[in-house]
C-alpha positions as CSV (number, residue, x, y, z in Angstrom):
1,X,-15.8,28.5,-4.9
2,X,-16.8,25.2,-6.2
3,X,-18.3,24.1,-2.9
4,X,-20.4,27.4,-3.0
5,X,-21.8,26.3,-6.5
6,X,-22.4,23.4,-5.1
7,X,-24.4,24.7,-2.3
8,X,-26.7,27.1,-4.4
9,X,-27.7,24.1,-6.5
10,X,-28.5,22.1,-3.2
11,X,-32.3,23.0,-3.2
12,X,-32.5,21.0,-6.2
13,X,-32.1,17.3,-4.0
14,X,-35.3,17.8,-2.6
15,X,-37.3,17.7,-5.5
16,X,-35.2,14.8,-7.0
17,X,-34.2,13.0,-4.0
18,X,-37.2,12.1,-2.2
19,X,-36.0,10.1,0.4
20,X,-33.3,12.1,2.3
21,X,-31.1,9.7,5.5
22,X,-29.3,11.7,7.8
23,X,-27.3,9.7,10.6
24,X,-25.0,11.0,12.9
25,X,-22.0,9.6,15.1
26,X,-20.1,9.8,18.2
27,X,-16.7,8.5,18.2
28,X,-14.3,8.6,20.8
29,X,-10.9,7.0,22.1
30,X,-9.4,7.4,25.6
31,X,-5.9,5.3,26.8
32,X,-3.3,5.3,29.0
33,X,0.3,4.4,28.4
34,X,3.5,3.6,30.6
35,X,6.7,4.7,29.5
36,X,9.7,2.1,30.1
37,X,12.1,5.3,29.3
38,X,12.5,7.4,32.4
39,X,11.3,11.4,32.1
40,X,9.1,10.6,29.3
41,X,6.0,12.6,29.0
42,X,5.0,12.3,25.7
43,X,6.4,10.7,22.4
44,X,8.5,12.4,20.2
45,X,7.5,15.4,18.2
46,X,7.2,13.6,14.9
47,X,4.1,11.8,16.3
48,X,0.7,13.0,16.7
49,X,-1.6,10.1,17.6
50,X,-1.8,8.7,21.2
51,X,1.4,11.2,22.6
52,X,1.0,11.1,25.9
53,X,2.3,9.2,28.3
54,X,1.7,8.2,32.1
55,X,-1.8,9.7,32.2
56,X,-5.4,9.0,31.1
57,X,-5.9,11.4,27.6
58,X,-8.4,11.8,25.1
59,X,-7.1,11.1,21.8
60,X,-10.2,11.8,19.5
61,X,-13.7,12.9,20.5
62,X,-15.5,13.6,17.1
63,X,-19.1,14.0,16.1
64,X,-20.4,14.1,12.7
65,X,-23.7,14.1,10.7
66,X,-24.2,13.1,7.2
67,X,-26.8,12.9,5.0
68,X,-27.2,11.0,2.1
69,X,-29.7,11.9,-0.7
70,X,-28.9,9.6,-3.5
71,X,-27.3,12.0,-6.4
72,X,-26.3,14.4,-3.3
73,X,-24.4,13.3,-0.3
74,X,-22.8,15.4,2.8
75,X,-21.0,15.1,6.0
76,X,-19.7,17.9,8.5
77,X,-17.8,16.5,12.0
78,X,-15.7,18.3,14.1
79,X,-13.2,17.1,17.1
80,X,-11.0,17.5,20.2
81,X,-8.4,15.5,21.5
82,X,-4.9,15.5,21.8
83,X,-4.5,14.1,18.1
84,X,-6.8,17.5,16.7
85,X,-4.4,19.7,19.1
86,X,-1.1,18.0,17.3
87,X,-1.9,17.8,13.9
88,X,-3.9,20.8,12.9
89,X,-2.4,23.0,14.9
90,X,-0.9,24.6,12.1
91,X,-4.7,25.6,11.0
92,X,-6.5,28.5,11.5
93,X,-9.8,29.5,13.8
94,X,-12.0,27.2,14.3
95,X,-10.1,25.3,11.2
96,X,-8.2,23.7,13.9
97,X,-11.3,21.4,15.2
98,X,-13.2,20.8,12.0
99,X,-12.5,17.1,10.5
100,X,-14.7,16.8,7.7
101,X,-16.9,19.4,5.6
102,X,-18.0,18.3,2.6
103,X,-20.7,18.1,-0.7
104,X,-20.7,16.1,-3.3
105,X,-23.2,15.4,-6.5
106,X,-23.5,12.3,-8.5
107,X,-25.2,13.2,-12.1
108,X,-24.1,9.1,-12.6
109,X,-24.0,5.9,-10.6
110,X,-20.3,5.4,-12.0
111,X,-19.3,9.1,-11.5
112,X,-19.1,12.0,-8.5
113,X,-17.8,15.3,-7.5
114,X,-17.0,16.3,-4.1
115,X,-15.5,19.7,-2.6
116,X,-14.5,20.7,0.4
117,X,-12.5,19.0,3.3
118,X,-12.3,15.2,3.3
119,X,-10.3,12.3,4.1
120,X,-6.8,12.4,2.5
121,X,-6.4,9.6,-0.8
122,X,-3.2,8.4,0.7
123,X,-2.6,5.6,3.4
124,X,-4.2,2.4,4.9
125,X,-4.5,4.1,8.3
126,X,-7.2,6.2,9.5
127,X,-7.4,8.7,12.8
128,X,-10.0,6.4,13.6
129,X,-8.4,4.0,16.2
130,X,-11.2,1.9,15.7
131,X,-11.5,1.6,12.2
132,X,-7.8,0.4,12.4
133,X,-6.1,-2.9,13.2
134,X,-3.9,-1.2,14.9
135,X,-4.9,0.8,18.4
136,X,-1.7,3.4,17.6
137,X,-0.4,4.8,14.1
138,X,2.6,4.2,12.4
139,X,5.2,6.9,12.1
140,X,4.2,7.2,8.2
141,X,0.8,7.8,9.4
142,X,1.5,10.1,11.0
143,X,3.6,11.9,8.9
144,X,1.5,11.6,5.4
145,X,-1.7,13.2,5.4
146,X,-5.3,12.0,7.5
147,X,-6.8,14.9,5.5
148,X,-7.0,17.4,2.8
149,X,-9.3,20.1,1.5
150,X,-10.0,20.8,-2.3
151,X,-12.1,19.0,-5.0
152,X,-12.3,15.5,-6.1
153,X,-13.3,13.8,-8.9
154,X,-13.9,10.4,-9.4
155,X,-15.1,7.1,-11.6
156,X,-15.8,3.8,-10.4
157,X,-16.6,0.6,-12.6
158,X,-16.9,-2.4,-11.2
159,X,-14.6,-2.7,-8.9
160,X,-12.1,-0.2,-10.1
161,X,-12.0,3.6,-8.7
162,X,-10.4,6.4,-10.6
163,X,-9.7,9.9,-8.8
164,X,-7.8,13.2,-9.5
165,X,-7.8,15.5,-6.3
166,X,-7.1,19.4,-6.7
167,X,-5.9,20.4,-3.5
168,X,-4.9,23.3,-1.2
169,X,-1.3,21.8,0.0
170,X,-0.4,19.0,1.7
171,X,-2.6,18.5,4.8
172,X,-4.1,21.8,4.7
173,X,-7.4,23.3,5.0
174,X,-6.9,27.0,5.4
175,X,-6.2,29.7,3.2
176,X,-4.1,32.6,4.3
177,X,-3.1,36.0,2.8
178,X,-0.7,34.3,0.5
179,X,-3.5,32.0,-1.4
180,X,-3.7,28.6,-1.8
181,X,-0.8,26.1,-2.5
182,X,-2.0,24.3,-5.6
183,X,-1.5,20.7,-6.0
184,X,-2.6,18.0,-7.2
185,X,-3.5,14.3,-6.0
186,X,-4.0,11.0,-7.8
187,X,-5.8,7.5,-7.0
188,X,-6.6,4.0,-8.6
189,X,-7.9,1.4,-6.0
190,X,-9.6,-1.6,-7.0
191,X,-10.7,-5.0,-5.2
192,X,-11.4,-8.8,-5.3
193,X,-13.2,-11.2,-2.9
194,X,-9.7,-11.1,-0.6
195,X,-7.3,-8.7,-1.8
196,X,-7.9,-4.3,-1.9
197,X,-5.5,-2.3,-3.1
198,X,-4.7,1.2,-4.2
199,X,-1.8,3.2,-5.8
200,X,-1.8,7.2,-4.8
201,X,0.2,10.6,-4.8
202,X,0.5,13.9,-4.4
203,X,2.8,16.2,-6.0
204,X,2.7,20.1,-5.2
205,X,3.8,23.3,-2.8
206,X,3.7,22.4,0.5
207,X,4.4,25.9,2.0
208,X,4.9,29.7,0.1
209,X,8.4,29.0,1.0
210,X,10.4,29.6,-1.9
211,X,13.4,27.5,-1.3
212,X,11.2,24.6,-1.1
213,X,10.7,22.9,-4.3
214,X,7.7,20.6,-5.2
215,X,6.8,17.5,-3.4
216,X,6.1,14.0,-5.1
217,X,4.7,11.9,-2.9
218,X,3.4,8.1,-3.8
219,X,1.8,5.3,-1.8
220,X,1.8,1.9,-2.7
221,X,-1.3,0.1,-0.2
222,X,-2.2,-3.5,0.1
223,X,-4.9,-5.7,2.4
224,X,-5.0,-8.7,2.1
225,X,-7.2,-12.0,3.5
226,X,-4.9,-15.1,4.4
227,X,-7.6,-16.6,6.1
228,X,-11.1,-16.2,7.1
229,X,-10.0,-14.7,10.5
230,X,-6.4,-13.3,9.6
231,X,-5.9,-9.9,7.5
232,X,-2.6,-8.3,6.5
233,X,-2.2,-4.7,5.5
234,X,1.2,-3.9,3.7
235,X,2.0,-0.5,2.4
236,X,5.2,1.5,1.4
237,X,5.5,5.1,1.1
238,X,8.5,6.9,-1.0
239,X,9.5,10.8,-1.2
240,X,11.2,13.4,-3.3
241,X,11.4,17.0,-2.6
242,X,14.2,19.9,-3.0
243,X,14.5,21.7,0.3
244,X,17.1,24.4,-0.1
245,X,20.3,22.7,-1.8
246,X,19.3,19.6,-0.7
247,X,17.5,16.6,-2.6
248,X,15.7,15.1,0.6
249,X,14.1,11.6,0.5
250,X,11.6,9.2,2.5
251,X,11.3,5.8,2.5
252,X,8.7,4.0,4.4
253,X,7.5,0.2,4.5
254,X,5.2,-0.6,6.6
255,X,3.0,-4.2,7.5
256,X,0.4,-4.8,9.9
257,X,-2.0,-8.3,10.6
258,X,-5.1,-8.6,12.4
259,X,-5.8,-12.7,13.4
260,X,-9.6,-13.2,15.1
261,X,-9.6,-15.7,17.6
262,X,-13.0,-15.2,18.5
263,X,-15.7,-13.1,17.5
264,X,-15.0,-11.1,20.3
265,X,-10.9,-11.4,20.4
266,X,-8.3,-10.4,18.1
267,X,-4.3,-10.5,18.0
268,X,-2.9,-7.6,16.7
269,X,1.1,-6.8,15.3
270,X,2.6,-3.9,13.3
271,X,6.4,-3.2,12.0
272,X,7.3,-0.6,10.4
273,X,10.7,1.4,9.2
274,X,10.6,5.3,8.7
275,X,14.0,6.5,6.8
276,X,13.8,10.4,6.1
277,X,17.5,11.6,6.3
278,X,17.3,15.2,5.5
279,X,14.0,16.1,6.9
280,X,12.3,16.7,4.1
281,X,9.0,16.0,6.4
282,X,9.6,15.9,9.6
283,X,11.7,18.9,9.4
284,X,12.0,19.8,12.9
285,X,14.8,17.1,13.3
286,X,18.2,16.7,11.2
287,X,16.8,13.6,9.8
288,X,15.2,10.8,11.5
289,X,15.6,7.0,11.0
290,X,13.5,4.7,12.8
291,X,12.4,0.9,13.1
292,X,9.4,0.1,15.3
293,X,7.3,-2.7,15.9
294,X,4.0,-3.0,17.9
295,X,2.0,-5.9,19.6
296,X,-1.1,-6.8,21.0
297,X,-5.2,-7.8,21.6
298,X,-8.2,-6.6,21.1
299,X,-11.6,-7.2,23.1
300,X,-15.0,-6.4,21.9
301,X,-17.1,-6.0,24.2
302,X,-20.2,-4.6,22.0
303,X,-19.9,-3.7,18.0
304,X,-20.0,0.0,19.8
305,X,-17.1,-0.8,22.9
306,X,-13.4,-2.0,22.2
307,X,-10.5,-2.7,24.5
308,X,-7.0,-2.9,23.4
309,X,-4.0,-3.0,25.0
310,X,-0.9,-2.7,22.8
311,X,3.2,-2.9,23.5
312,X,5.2,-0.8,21.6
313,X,9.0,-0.2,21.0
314,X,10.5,2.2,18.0
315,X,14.3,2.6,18.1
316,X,15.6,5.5,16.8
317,X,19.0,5.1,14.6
318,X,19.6,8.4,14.9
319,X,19.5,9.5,17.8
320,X,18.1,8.9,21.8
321,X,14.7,9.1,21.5
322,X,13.8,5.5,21.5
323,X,10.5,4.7,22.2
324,X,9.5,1.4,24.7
325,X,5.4,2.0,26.0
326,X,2.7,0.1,26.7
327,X,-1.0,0.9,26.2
328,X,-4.7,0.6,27.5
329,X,-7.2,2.0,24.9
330,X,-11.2,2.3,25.3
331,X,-12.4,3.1,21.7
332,X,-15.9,3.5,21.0
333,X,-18.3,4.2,18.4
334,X,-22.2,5.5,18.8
335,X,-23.9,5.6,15.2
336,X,-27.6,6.9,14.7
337,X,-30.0,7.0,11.2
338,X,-32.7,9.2,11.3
C-alpha cells in the first residue's frame, strides 16, 4: 500500500527533479566445480549458491534498471540461475524471478523512505559473486536472508546510518491467502577511513505456522583494512526461536580476507562454522553442524570480466555429507548510464 502511495506521488519528480539518470546492468556468473566425493551432483540442500557440481551452470543472470532523480530513486531487476531456482522457490508467480522492485523518496539529504522489495539489512555477503571476496557463500549466507520485501526507513549523519525495516517475513516477498507475516528489522552501520561495520536483526513470524514461535535474529558485521592491498571481513550470526517444544539455536562465525597482489590478482580465503542443532533454519535436517574453509585467486581480466578459481572443503559433524570441491567461476558485470 505504501509503495502504491508512493507511486501516485511519482509525477511529482519531474517537476522537482530536473535531471533524471537511468542506468542499467547486466550481471552474470557461470562455473564449474569437481567433486572429490564420489555420486555428488550437487551440494547439500542447505545451500543455494553455486550447487552444482561436475557441469558448466549458471548461477545468476540478472538485469536491472534504476533511475535516480535526486529526492526519488528506483530500481526493478529480475534473474535466472540456479541460485533464483533454490532460494525463492518458495515464492509465488513471477515472484520467483524478481530480485529487486523498489521506490523510495528523500524529503532530506539525511533522511529516506523506501518500499517494496530490496536487499535484506543483514550479512556482509551479497548474491553478487562479484561484489564479494569470496566466489561462493558461506553457509550463514545462505541461510540468513539476500532479500526482503516491506518498508524502510532510514537516517544517516555523517557517517552513521540508522534503519527500522517493517517486513513481510523472513525472506519473503509474497503474500498469500493468509496475509502477511509481520516483523520487524533493525540496522546501525557506521564507517571510518579503514574499518565499516554494522549491527542488525530481525525479530518476527516466519511462517502462519502456529507452533512456531517468533524469531530473533542478530548479526554482528565487520571489514576491516590491514593494509592497503589486504581486507578482512569478520561477522557472527546468533539465533533464538521456539519451534514446537523446542528452544532451537544458531550460532555462526564467520571470517573472510581478500590480499591484492596486483591490480589485476588477488588471494582469496574464508572459514566459517555453522552450529544449528535443532533446525531451527535449516529445518529440513535434524540439526546440522558444520566447519568449512575456502581458498583461492582471483584474475581480472577487465573492471567488467573476473576469473576465480576456488577450493573448498566443509565437514559436516553431523553427519556424511562432507563437502571437498573445487571451482572455476567467470563473473561479469556490464553497467550502462543513460
Amino acid at each position: 500500500m505504501f509503495l502504491f502511495l508512493l507511486c501516485l506521488s511519482a509525477p511529482d519528480m519531474a517537476a522537482n527533479d530536473a535531471n533524471i539518470k537511468v542506468s542499467t546492468s547486466l550481471h552474470g556468473e557461470a562455473y564449474l566445480q569437481h567433486s572429490f566425493r564420489k555420486n555428488a551432483e550437487r551440494l547439500p540442500e542447505y545451500m543455494v549458491s553455486h550447487v552444482e557440481l561436475n557441469s558448466p551452470t549458471v548461477n545468476l543472470l540478472l538485469g536491472k534498471i534504476a533511475f535516480d532523480a535526486k529526492s526519488w530513486k528506483g530500481e526493478f531487476s529480475m534473474m535466472s540461475g540456479t541460485y533464483s531456482r533454490d532460494n525463492l522457490v518458495h515464492e509465488i508467480g513471477v515472484l520467483k524471478n524478481i530480485n529487486s522492485m523498489w521506490l523510495s523518496y528523500a524529503p532530506s539529504e539525511t533522511f529516506d523512505i523506501l518500499a517494496g522489495i530490496y536487499s535484506s539489512h543483514i550479512g556482509i555477503e551479497s548474491p553478487i559473486g562479484k561484489e564479494c571476496m569470496v566466489p561462493t557463500r558461506s553457509i550463514v549466507a545462505d541461510n540468513s536472508p539476500y532479500y526482503q520485501s516491506g518498508i524502510r526507513i532510514r537516517h544517516q549523519s555523517n557517517n552513521e546510518t540508522y534503519a527500522i525495516h517493517l517486513l513481510n517475513g523472513w525472506q519473503r516477498s509474497s503474500i498469500d491467502s493468509l496475509g502477511i507475516l509481520p516483523a520487524i528489522g533493525y540496522e546501525f552501520s557506521a564507517s571510518t577511513e579503514q574499518l565499516n561495520y554494522r549491527f542488525s536483526g530481525f525479530i518476527g513470524k516466519i511462517s502462519h505456522d502456529t507452533t512456531e514461535g517468533i524469531r530473533y535474529y542478530q548479526h554482528l558485521g565487520a571489514t576491516y583494512q590491514l593494509h592497503p592491498n589486504i581486507n578482512v571481513s569478520a561477522s557472527l550470526d546468533m539465533g533464538l526461536q521456539q519451534k514446537k517444544e523446542i528452544q532451537s539455536w544458531v550460532f555462526a562465525p564467520l571470517i573472510m580476507g581478500q590480499w591484492s597482489v596486483y591490480e589485476s590478482l588477488k588471494i582469496h580465503g574464508r572459514l566459517e562454522y555453522y552450529h544449528d542443532p535443532e533446525g531451527m533454519i535449516i529445518s529440513s535436517m535434524n540439526g546440522i553442524s558444520g566447519f568449512g574453509y575456502s581458498m583461492g585467486i582471483d584474475w581480472s581480466y577487465s573492471n567488467a570480466m573476473l576469473f576465480r578459481a576456488e577450493w573448498r572443503q566443509i565437514h559436516a559433524m553431523r553427519d556424511n555429507q562432507d563437502v571437498n570441491i573445487l571451482g572455476i567461476h567467470a563473473q561479469w558485470a556490464i553497467m550502462n548510464e543513460l
